[in-house]
Residue, then its C-alpha position, 0 to 999 in steps of 0.5 A: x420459587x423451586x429449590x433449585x431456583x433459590x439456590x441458583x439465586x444464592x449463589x448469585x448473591x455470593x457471587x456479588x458479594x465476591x465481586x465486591x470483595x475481589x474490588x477491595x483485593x484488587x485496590x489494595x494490589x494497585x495501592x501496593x505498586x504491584x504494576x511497575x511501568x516507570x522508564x518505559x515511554x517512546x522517545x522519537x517524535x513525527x517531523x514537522x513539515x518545516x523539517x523537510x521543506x514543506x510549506x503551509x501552501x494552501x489547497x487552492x494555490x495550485x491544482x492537486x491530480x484528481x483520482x483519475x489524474x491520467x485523463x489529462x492526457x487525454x487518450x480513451x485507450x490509455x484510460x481502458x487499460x488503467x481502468x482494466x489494470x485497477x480492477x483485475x491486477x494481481x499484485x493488487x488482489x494481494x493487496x486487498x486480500x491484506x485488507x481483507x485479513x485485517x478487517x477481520x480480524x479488526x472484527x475478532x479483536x472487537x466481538x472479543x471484548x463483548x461476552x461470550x456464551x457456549x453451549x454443550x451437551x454430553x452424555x458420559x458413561x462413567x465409573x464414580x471412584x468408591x474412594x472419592x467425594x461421592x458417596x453409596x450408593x453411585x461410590x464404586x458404581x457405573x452410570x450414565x451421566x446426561x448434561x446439557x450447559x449453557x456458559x457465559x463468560x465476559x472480560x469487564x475491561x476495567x483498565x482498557x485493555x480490551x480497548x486497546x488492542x482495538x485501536x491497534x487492530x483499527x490502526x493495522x486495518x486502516x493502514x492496511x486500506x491505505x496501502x491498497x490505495x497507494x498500491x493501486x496509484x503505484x499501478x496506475x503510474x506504472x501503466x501510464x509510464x509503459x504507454x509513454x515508453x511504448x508510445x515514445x518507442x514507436x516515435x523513434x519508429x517512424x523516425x527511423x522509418x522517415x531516416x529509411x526513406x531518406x537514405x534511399x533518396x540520398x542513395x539514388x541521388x549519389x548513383x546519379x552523380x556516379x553515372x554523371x562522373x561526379x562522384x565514385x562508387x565508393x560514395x555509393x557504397x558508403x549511401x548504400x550501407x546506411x540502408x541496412x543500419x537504418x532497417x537494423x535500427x528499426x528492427x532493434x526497436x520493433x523488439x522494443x516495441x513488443x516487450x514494452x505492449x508486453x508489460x503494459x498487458x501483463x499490467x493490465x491483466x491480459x495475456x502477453x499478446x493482447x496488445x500485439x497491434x496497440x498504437x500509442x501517441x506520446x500524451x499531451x502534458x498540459x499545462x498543468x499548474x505546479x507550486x512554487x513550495x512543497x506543500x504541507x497538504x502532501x502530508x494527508x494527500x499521499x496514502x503511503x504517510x497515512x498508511x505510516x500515520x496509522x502504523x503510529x496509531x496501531x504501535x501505540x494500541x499495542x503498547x498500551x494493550x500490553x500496558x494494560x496487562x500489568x493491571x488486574x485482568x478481571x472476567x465474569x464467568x456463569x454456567x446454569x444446565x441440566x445435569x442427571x444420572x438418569x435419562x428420564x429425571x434430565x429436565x426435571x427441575x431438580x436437575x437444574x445446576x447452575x454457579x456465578x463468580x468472579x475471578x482475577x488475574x494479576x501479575x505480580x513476578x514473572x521475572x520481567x517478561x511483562x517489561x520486556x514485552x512493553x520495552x519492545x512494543x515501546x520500541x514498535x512506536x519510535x520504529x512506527x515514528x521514524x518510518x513516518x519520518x521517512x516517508x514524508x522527507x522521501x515524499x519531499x524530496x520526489x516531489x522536489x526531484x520532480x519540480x526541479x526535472x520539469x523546470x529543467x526541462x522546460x528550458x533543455x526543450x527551448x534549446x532542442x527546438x532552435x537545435x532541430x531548427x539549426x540542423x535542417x536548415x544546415x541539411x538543407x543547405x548541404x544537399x543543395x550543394x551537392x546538387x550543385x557539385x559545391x559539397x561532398x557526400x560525407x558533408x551531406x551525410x553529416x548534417x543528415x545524421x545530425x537532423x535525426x539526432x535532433x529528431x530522436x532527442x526532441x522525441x526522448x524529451x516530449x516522453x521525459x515531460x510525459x513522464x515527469x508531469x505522471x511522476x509528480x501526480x504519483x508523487x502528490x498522492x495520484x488523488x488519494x485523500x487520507x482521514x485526519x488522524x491522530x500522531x500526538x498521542x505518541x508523547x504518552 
């Protein structure tokens, strides 16, 4: 072995003796209490399901909404523009760009825990000090001075403080994925609910239009009574100006029209006009099955509780990375190069340099920083526990909301419909004795404007059960199923 090589080899052995030295420091430090973490530990605790009305309902006793839970209503175009919105929206790409963000730097917290090697060369024109460590004949003297370097360096993560800060970066990463998919099932239920309205605005279209053409009958009908003598022209006049409300009516609700085609094209990444000739149908419910509890399946099944769960867990890998810090922070650091005066002895073996050695780094006062620090990432998990606590009673109470609207519902519908049918025989009647001279035209008119009330209610309650059957599949997570994860850690 060469001179320099024996002597890289020395300082190695020192080294290791130093390294087994810096271990007795380091217990000795710990056994004196230097690491003081007492009083600091959370105090909020994640709901059971009980608490918020959730019961242990099976997965088979009812059907949860499959990932495309919008094709139950059956409408390919419906289905064109969810599809659309989910792959170009903006509000989305946000999203995802979060994800993206966070899965880096998931990936720079985990290659920081592994070691690292740099290297440099320099070339350094430089005047040596005559009043310093060196000696004649550089003392005083300007020479070039050539090195080339490798570095090492690696952090032996003793007390899991590497560790830690992982599993904070994976909790604020795997949120971060979660709150992409409850974006994405927000933005698909948006869709869906600007087509029901549109489709239940142009409902209320035709309708109008049907009440347009009956209008003019009636008026054709009362000018014939008045060249009969049976009636006066102030009955006409009175037929003649529900013509001109009926179109004022219709217009109103053409303006409707073009904003809701508006919002579903700006929803579904096209420009405002796109969908200036779109026809939409109000979607056929189903009949689909709805429990009779709340499950405790919601729980994992909405991906705005699993983005609250993985905020506990990214709280909790905070705490403890600070937790951490109150231990010995140990790193192994190398160098090994070439270093020379003179250009032409560089890679001589007699340049070779080249040191190893331990070194330790462990608070004893910093005048309660560290504390403090701990005390407010303590503080984040509670914070993180009581939002998750939020975020399931507010999932329990839309879906409750939900359940309670649909069976209500389901009863007003049943008595809409005897009302509708109770109003047309009621119009019919009334026409008829007009005909006949038995009626007046004000009693005619009153059970006409009482028919297209029925209509347009019976219209406006087919779009609500659209709309709450949408809203429950939303509020049951819209398909998204979450990974099992972890809460009980936070009673360390």
């Amino acid at each position: 072995m060469n001179p320099a090589g024996a002597a890289i080899a020395r300082t190695a052995s020192r080294a290791g003796a130093g390294l087994r030295r810096l271990a007795a420091i380091t217990a000795a430090l710990l056994a004196a209490g230097c690491a003081d973490l007492s009083g600091i530990s959370p105090t909020a605790q994640p709901a059971a399901p009980a608490s918020v009305g959730l019961a242990p309902v099976a997965q088979a006793d009812f059907d949860w909404p499959a990932q495309r839970w919008w094709q139950r209503f059956g409408d390919a175009r419906l289905h064109e523009l969810v599809e659309r919105a989910l792959a170009g929206n903006p509000t989305l790409m946000v999203a995802e760009a979060r994800l993206a963000r966070a899965t880096s730097f998931v990936e720079f917290v985990e290659a920081s825990s592994g070691p690292r090697v740099d290297g440099s060369t320099s070339v350094i024109r430089q005047r040596f000090t005559e009043n310093g460590l060196v000696s004649a004949p550089l003392a005083g003297r300007t020479r070039s001075v050539h090195t080339a370097m490798l570095d090492f360096a690696w952090e032996l993560d003793f007390f899991g403080r590497n560790r830690a800060a992982l599993q904070a970066a994976l909790g604020a990463g795997r949120a971060a994925q979660a709150e992409v998919q409850a974006a994405r099932v927000l933005l698909a239920a948006q869709v869906v609910r600007n087509w029901i309205e549109l489709a239940r605005l142009q409902t209320q279209r035709r309708l109008a239009a049907e009440a347009l053409e009956e209008n003019l009958q009636l008026v054709a009908l009362v000018a014939s009574r008045v060249r009969a003598g049976l009636d006066s022209r102030m009955e006409l006049r009175r037929a003649e100006g529900e013509v001109p409300r009926t179109r004022a009516t219709i217009e109103a609700l053409d303006g409707e029209i073009a904003l809701a085609r508006n919002a579903l094209a700006v929803l579904s990444a096209q420009a405002p006009d796109a969908l200036a000739g779109l026809e939409a149908a109000l979607p056929e419910a189903g009949a689909a099955q709805t429990p009779a509890q709340l499950p405790a399946d919601l729980l994992g099944r909405r991906a705005d509780i699993a983005a609250a769960r993985w905020r506990i867990e990214a709280a909790i890998g905070a705490r403890d990375e600070t937790a951490a810090r109150f231990r010995p922070n140990v790193n192994l650091s190398a160098f090994v190069g070439l270093s020379s005066l003179w250009l032409s002895r560089w890679v001589d073996g007699g340049s070779l340099t080249g040191g190893v050695g331990p070194a330790l780094r462990l608070p004893i006062f910093d005048s309660g920083r560290l504390r403090a620090e701990l005390r407010g990432r303590t503080a984040g998990i509670d914070e993180a526990v009581q939002a998750y606590n939020a975020a399931i009673a507010e999932a329990a109470r839309e879906v409750a909301d939900h359940l309670a609207s649909l069976r209500a519902l389901s009863r007003r519908e049943r008595e809409q419909r005897e009302a509708l049918a109770a109003s047309q025989d009621a119009h019919a009647l009334a026409l008829q004795r007009y005909r006949n001279g038995l009626a007046t035209y004000l009693e005619v008119r009153s059970a006409q404007l009482g028919v297209i009330a029925e209509r347009r209610a019976v219209a406006d309650l087919a779009a609500r059960g659209a709309q709450l059957h949408a809203g429950l599949a939303r509020a049951l997570g819209g398909g998204y199923e979450a990974p099992e994860i972890r809460t009980d850690e936070t009673s360390r």
